[in-house]
C-alpha positions as CSV (number, residue, x, y, z in Angstrom):
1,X,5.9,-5.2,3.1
2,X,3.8,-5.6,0.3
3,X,5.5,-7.5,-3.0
4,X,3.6,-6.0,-6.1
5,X,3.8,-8.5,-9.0
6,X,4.3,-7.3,-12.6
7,X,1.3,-7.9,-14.0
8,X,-0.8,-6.2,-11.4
9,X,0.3,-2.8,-13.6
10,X,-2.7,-2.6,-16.3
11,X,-0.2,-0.6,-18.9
12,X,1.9,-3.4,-18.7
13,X,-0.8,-6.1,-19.0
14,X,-2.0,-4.4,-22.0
15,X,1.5,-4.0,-23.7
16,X,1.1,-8.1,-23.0
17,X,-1.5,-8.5,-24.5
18,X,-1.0,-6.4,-27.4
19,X,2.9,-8.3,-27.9
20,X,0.2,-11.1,-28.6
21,X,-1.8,-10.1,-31.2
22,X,-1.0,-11.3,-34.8
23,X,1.0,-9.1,-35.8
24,X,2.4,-7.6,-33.2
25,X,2.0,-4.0,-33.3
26,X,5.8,-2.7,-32.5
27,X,8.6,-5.2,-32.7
28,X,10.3,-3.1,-29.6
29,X,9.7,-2.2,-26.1
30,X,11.7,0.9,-25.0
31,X,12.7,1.0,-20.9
32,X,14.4,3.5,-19.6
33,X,16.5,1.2,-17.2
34,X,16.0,-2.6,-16.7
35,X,14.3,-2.3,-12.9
36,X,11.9,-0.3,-14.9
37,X,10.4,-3.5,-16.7
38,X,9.4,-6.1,-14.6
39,X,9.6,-6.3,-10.6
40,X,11.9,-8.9,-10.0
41,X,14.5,-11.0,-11.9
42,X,11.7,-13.8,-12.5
43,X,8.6,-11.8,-13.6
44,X,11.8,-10.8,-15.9
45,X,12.9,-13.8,-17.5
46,X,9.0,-15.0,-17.9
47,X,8.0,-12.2,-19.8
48,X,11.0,-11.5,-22.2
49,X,10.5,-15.2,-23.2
50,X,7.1,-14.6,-23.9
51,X,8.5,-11.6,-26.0
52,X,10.9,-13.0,-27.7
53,X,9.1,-15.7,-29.0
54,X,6.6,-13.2,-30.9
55,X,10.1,-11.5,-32.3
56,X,9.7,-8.7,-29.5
57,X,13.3,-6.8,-28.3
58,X,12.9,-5.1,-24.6
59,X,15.4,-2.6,-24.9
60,X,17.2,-0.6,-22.2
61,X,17.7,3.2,-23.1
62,X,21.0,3.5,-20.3
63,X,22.2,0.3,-20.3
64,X,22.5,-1.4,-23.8
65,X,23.1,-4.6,-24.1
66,X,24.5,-6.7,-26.6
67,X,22.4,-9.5,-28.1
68,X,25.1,-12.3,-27.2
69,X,25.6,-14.6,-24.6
70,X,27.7,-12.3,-22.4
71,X,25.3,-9.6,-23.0
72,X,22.3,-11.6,-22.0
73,X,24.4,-12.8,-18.4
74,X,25.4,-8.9,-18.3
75,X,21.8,-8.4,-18.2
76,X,21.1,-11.0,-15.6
77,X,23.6,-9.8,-13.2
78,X,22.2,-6.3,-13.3
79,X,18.1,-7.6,-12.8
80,X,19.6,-9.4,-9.8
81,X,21.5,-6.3,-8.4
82,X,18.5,-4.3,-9.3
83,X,16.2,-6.9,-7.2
84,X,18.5,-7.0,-4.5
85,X,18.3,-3.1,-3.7
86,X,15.1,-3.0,-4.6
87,X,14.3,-5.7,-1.3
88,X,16.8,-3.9,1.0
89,X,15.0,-1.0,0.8
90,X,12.0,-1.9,1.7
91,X,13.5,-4.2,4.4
92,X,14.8,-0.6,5.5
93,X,12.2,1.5,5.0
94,X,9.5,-1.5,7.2
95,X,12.4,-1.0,9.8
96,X,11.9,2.7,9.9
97,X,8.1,2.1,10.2
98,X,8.2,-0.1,13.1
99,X,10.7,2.2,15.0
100,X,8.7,5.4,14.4
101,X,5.5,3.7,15.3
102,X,7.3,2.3,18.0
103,X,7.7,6.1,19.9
104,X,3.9,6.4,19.6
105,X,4.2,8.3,15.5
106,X,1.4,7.1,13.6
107,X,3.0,5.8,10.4
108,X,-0.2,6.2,7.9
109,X,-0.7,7.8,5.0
110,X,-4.5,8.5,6.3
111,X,-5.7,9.1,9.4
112,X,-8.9,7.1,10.9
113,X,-12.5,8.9,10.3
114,X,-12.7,11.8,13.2
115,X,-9.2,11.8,13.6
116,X,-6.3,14.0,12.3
117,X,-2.0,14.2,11.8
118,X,-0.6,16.8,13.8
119,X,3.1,17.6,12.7
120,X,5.6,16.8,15.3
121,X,9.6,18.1,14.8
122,X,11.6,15.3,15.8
123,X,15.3,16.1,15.8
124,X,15.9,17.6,11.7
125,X,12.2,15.4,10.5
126,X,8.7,15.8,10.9
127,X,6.8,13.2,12.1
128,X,3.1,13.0,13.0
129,X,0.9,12.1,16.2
130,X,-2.9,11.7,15.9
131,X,-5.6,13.8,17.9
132,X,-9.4,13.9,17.6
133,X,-10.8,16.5,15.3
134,X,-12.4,19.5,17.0
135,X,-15.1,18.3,19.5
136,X,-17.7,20.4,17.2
137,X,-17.1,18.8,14.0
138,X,-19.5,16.4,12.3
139,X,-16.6,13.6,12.0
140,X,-15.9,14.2,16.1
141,X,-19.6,13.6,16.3
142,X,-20.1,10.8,14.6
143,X,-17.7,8.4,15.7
144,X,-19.0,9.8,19.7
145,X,-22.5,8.8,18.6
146,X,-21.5,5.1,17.0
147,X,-19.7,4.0,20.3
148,X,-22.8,6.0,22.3
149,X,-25.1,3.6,20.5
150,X,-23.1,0.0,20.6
151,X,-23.0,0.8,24.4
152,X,-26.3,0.5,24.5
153,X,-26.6,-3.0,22.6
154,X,-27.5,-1.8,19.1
155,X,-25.7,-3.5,16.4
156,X,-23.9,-2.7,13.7
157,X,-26.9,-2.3,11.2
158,X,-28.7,-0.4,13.2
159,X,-26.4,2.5,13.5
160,X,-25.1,2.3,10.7
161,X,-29.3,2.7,9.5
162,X,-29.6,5.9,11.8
163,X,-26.2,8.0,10.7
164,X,-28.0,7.1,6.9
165,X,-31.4,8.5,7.7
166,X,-29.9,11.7,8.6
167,X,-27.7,11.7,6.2
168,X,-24.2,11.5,7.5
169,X,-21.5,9.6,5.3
170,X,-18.2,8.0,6.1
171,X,-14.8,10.1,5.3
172,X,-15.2,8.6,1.8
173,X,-18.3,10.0,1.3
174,X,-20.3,6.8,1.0
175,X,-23.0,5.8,3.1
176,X,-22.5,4.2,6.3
177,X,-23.0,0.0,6.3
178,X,-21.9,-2.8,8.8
179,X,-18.6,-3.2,7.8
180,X,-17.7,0.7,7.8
181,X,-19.4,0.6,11.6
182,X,-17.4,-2.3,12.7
183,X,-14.1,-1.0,11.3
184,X,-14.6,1.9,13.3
185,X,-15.9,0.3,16.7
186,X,-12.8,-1.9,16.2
187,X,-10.3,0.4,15.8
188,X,-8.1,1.0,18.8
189,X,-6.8,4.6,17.8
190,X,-10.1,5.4,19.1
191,X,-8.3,4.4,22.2
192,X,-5.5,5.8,22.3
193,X,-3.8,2.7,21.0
194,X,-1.3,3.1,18.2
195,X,-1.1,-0.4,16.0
196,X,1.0,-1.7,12.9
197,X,1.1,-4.4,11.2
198,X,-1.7,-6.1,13.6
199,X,-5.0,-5.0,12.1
200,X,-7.0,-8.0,10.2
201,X,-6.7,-7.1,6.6
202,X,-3.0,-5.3,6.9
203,X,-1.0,-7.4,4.7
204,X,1.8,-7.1,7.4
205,X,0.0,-9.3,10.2
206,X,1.0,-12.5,7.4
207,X,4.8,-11.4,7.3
208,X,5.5,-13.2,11.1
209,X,6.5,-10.5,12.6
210,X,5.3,-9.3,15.9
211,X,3.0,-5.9,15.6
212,X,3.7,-2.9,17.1
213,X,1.0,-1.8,19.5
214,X,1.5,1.5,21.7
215,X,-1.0,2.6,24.4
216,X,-1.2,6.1,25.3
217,X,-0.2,7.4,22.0
């Protein structure tokens, strides 16, 4: 599962760099718990440094600390239990992912162009399986006419030139180019093939862990 740093938030790389502008523009930064400053314990201790050398306080609104040395190892403790749940979820939650997907449930958040989520009940959840949109629709079309074309040896460019010349845009609404044509003549859910964590670009095929791949699903 994806670790987000810190300072990939833009509000909180501009409160940075405003914290280092001379003066400083507030002598305070108001959180409403600890876990809601930085992302882990480290990106924790860097930054407050950085802040407390211009004179800056971060200041929790539930759990008030004292400025003293037990008060700063109170702090501490609570960042690292903060952390600590914070990774157990999401050790969880990548669990539940791989056993869903597992049974064939396609885990996304959005489906692959000319395909839909169809709500599945599953015990007291919902869960979803994908189908093909209606044979009729222009998605349904599309994607039919791409793999038409590649089996008869036209590349990449060259479809992706004849869906632009009449007009016909991805599920973005951008025109079609290579890469959007490979992506999709790549893809195994075309197939019938469900697959996480083994697509090039998914940030899960660098974790080491196997991928779950499911035919027929």
């Amino acid at each position: 599962m994806k670790h987000y740093t810190s300072d990939a938030r833009p509000a909180f790389r501009e409160m940075v760099a405003l914290a280092k502008t001379k003066p400083a523009p507030f002598e305070a930064i108001l959180v409403w718990k600890l876990n809601r400053f930085a992302r882990s314990r480290l990106d924790s201790a860097i930054y407050k440094k950085l802040l407390k050398d211009r004179g800056i306080r971060v200041i929790s609104i539930n759990e008030p600390m004292e400025d003293t040395p037990s008060g700063h190892m109170l702090e501490g403790v609570i960042e690292t239990m903060d952390q600590f749940y914070s990774e157990n979820m999401g050790e969880d939650i990548k669990r539940g992912l791989r056993e869903s997907a597992k049974r064939g449930f396609y885990t996304g958040s959005k489906p692959p162009y000319g395909l839909h989520k169809v709500p599945v009940k599953d015990g007291n959840k919902t869960r979803y399986k994908l189908e093909p949109d209606l044979q009729d629709s222009t998605p349904y079309r599309v994607v039919r006419r791409i793999f038409d074309m590649a089996l008869k040896d036209q590349g990449c460019k060259a479809i992706a030139k004849a869906l632009n010349s009449e007009s016909q845009r991805t599920g973005t609404g951008q025109p079609w180019g290579v890469t959007t044509v490979h992506k999709v003549l790549n893809n195994e859910a075309y197939s019938g093939i469900l697959v996480l964590g083994g697509r090039p670009g998914h940030s899960a095929i660098h974790s080491g862990t196997e991928p779950v791949r499911v035919e027929n699903a």
